[in-house]
N, C-alpha and C positions, 0 to 999 in steps of 0.2 A: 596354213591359210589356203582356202580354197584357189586354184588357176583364174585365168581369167577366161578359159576358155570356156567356163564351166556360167557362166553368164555374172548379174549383180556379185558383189561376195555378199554373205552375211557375217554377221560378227558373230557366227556361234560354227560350232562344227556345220525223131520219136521214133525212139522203137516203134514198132510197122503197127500202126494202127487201126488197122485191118483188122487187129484183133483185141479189140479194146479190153482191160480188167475188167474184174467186176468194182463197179460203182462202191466276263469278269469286272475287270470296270470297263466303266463304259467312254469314250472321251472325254476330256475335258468342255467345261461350256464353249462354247463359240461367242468369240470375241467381240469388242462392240462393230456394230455396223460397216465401220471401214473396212475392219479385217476382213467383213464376211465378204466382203464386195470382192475384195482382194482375192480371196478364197474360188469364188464363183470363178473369176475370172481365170482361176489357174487350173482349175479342174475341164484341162482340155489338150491333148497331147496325145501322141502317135502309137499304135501295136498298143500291148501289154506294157511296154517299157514305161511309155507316155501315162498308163492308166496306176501303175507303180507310183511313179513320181509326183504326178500332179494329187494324189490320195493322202500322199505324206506331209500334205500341209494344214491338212487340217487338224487343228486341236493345237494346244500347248507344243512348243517346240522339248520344252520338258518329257512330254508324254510322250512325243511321237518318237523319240530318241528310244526310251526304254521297251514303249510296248511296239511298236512298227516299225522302225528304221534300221531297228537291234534282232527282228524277227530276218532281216533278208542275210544269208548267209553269204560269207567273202569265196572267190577261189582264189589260190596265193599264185604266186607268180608267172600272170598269164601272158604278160610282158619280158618277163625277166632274158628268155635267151632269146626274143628278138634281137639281131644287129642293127643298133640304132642309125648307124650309116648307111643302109640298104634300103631302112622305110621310104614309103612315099612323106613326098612335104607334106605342112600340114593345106590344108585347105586354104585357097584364097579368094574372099569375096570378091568377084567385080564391082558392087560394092562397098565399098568401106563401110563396118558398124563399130559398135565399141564395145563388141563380144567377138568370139571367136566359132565357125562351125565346129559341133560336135558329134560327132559320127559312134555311133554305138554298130557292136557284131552282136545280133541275137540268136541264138542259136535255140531249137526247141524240141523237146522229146514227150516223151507219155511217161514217162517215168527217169526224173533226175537219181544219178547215182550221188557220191557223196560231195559235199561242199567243198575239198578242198581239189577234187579232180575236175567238176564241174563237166562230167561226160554221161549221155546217155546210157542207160541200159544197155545194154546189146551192143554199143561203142560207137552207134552213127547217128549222126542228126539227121529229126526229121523232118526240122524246118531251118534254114539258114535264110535270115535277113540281116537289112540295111539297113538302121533307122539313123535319121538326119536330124538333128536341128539346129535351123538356117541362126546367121551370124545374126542375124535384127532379132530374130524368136520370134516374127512373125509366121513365118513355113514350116512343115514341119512333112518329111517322104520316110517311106516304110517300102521298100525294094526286096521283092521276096527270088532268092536264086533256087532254082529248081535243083531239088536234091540230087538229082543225077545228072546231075550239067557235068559232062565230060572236060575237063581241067589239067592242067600239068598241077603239078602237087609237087612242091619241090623234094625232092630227094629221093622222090618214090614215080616218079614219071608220068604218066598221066591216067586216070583214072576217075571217080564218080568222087564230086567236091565232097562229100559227107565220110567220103575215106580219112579225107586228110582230119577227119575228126578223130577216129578210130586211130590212125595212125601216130599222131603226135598229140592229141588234145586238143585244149581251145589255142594254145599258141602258134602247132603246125597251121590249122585254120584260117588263122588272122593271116599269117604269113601266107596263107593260099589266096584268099579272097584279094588281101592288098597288093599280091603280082599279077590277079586278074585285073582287077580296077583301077588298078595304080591311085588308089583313094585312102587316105591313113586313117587306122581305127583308131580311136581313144580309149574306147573300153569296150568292154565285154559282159553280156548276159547269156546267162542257162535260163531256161523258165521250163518250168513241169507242167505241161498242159491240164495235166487230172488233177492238178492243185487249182490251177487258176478254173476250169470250168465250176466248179466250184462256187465260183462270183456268179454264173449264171441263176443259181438258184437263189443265192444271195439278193440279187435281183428281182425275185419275182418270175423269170424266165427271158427272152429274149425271143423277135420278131425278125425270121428270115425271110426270104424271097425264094424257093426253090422253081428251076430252071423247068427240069420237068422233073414226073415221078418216080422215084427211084425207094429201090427196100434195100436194106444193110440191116442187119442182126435181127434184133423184134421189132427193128419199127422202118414202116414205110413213108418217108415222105412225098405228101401229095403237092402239084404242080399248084405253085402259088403261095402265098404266105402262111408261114409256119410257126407256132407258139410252141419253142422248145425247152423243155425244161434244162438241167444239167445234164441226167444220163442221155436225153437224146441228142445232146450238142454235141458228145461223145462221139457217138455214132456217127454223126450227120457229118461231121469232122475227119471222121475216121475213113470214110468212104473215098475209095480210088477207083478199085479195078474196073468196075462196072460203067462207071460215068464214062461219056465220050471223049471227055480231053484227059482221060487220068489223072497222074499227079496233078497235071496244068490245073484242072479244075477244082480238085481239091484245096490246090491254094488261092483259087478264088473263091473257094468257102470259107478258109481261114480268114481274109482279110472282110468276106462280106459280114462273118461273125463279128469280130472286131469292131467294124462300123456299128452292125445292131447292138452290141455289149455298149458302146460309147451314148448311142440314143438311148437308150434304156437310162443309163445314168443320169441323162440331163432330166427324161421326163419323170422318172422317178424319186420315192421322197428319201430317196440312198443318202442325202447330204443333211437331212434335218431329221433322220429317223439315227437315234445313238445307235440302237440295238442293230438297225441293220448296216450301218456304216461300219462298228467296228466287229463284226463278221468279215465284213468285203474285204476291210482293210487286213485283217489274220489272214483269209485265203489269199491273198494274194500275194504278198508278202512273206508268206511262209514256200508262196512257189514261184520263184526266183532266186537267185543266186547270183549276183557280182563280182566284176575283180578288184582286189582288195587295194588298186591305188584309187577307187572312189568308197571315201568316206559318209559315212551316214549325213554329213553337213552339205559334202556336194552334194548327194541327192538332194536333200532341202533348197540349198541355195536353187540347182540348177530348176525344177521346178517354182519357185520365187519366180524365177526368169521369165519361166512360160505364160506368167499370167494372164500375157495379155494372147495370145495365140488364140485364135478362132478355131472351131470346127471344122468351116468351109475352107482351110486353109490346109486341112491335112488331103494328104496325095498317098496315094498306094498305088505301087507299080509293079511289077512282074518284069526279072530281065531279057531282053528280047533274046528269041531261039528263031534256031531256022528249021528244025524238026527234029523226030525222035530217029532211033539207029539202034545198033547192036555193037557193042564192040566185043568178040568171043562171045560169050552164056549171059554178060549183063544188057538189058534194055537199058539204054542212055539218051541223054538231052543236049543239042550239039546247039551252043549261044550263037547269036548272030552278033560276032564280033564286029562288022561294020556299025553297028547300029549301036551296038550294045557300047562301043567308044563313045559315041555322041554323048548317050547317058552319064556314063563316068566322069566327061569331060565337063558337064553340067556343074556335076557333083563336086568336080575339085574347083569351080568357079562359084559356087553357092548359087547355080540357079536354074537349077532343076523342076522345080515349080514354075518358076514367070517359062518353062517349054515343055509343060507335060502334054500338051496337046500333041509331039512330035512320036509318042510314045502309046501307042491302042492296046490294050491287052487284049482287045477281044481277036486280033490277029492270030492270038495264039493258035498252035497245030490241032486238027482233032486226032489221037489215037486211035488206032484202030479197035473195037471191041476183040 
C-alpha cells in the first residue's frame, strides 16, 4: 500500500556533453469527460520527473501499467546501506496538509548505464538536481546543484559532488547531497538525456529564447528565439565552454528547455493526438530509471496528486555560489553556504516557493572565457 507521503493513495498499485553522439497499440480511449478534466489538470509538474509522472495517467490504469509504467526501469538498493539514524528528518510543513513533502534526487547523463547500477557512462553526473513537491501539491521546485560544487563526500574528503557519484553510486550521492542540505531524499532518479530529448521531436520541436549568438557542432544559434528540433536541443544543451557563465549557463539552458518542452505540451495536440502521445510517452519512459522502493502505483498515485498543481506554480532555482576556483588541475564551483542554508532551511520547512524571490539566479558568476 502506497505511503502517505507519496500523496491521495489509490487502490491499485552526463558524460561531458560537449561531445554529443550521433543522433503498437495505441492507448486506450479517454475516459468520459471527468476523467479527461482530471487528466488536464494533472498534466503539470516539475523537470523530466514531473513530465514522467503526470504522462502516466493518461489512459487505462491497465494499460499504463503494462506498456508505460513497466517501461521505466528500477535501480535496487539505492537506500539500502543508508544509516537510517544519521538521515535528515523528514520534512516539516509550516503548514500542516494532509500529505507529506516529497523530495526526489535527480541525477542526469547523456548516456544511462545499466538499470540496476543507475550510473552514468563515464561514472559522473552531469546533472544533479532537487525536485520538491510541496505537502498541499500545490508547489512544485526543481533546484539544479552545479556539478562541480566542491563538497565534502563522506569518506573520500572533499571534492567535485559528481564524484561521489562515481565513487559510491546513487547511495554515496544521496548521502552527499543530504549532509550538504540537511534535506532528506525519498527517492531517486537516473534519466538519459539522449532518451528523453527524443520528446522534443515527439513534439513537433521546441521554442527557446537564446541569450546571444553562439555555434557548438553544425549548428549556430542566433540571438533570440529558436525552433529546435531534437538533434539540435542536443547541442544547444551540450554547449559550456564557450558561453560566459559555463556550466552556470548551461543549466540555465537545461531548465529554460524544460520550461519550453512543458509549453509545447500544453499548446500542442500531444494529449488528444494517440499516435503522438504514445511516442512521447515510450521516450520518455524508456529514459528514466527509478529506485525500486517506488512502485509503478506510486508513480500513478503520486501524479493523481498533482492534478491540481498549476504551471505558474512551478520554481527552478540554481543553488547559490560565490564563485568559481581551482583546487589542484580541477576548475570547481565553491556554494555560498550562507545563503545556500536559507534555501535548504525553506526546503525542510515546505516553503521555498511562498520565498523564491530571496533567491536571483541571474547573480550567478560570469566565467572567464
Amino acid at each position: 500500500m502506497l505511503s502517505s507521503s507519496l500523496g491521495e493513495p489509490m487502490r491499485t498499485e552526463i558524460a561531458d556533453l560537449d561531445r554529443p553522439a550521433d543522433t503498437g497499440a495505441a492507448p486506450a480511449p479517454l475516459a468520459p469527460l471527468r476523467r479527461d478534466r482530471a487528466l488536464r489538470q494533472a498534466l503539470v509538474a516539475i523537470g523530466v520527473l514531473g513530465l514522467v509522472l503526470t504522462l502516466l495517467v493518461s489512459g487505462a490504469l491497465w494499460f499504463l501499467t503494462d506498456r508505460y509504467a513497466s517501461n521505466i526501469d528500477r535501480v535496487s538498493d539505492v537506500f539500502a546501506r543508508l544509516d537510517a539514524g544519521t538521515r535528515p528528518a523528514p520534512a516539516t510543513p509550516a503548514e500542516p496538509s494532509g500529505n507529506e513533502p516529497v523530495t526526489f534526487l535527480l541525477v542526469g547523463s547523456d548516456s544511462r548505464a545499466t538499470a540496476d547500477e543507475g550510473i552514468a557512462s563515464g561514472g559522473r553526473a552531469d546533472a544533479v538536481m532537487l525536485a520538491r513537491f510541496s505537502a498541499d501539491r500545490q508547489y512544485a521546485q526543481l533546484i539544479s546543484i552545479p556539478r562541480d560544487s566542491w563538497v565534502e563526500i563522506p569518506g573520500y574528503g572533499t571534492d567535485k559532488i559528481n564524484a561521489a557519484y562515481a565513487y559510491g553510486g546513487p547511495a554515496l550521492l544521496i548521502e552527499t547531497v543530504e549532509q550538504l542540505t540537511d534535506v532528506r531524499i525519498d527517492h531517486y532518479v537516473a534519466i538519459d538525456f539522449a532518451g528523453l530529448i527524443q520528446v522534443t521531436d515527439d513534439l513537433g520541436g521546441v521554442d527557446v529564447d537564446v541569450a546571444e549568438t553562439t555555434t557548438n557542432g553544425p549548428y549556430t544559434f542566433e540571438a533570440g528565439v529558436n525552433h529546435l528540433d531534437g538533434a539540435e536541443a542536443r547541442w544547444y544543451l551540450a554547449q559550456r565552454k564557450s558561453l560566459p557563465g559555463g556550466d552556470f549557463d548551461r543549466v540555465r539552458r537545461q531548465q529554460q528547455y524544460l520550461q519550453a518542452m512543458f509549453t509545447k505540451l500544453f499548446q500542442a495536440d500531444t494529449f488528444s493526438n494517440p499516435g503522438r502521445l504514445d511516442a512521447a510517452l515510450l521516450a520518455v519512459t524508456r529514459g528514466v530509471a527509478v529506485d525500486d522502493t517506488l512502485g509503478n502505483a506510486d508513480l500513478l498515485a503520486l501524479a493523481y496528486s498533482l492534478r491540481n498543481l498549476r504551471p505558474d506554480a512551478i520554481d527552478f532555482f540554481t543553488a547559490p555560489v560565490l564563485g568559481t576556483g581551482r583546487e589542484g588541475s580541477a576548475s570547481v564551483v565553491y556554494l555560498d553556504t550562507v545563503t545556500a542554508e536559507r534555501m535548504w532551511a525553506y526546503l525542510r520547512n515546505d516553503s521555498l516557493s511562498q520565498n523564491a524571490g530571496e533567491f536571483n539566479d541571474e547573480a550567478l558568476p560570469v566565467v572567464p572565457r
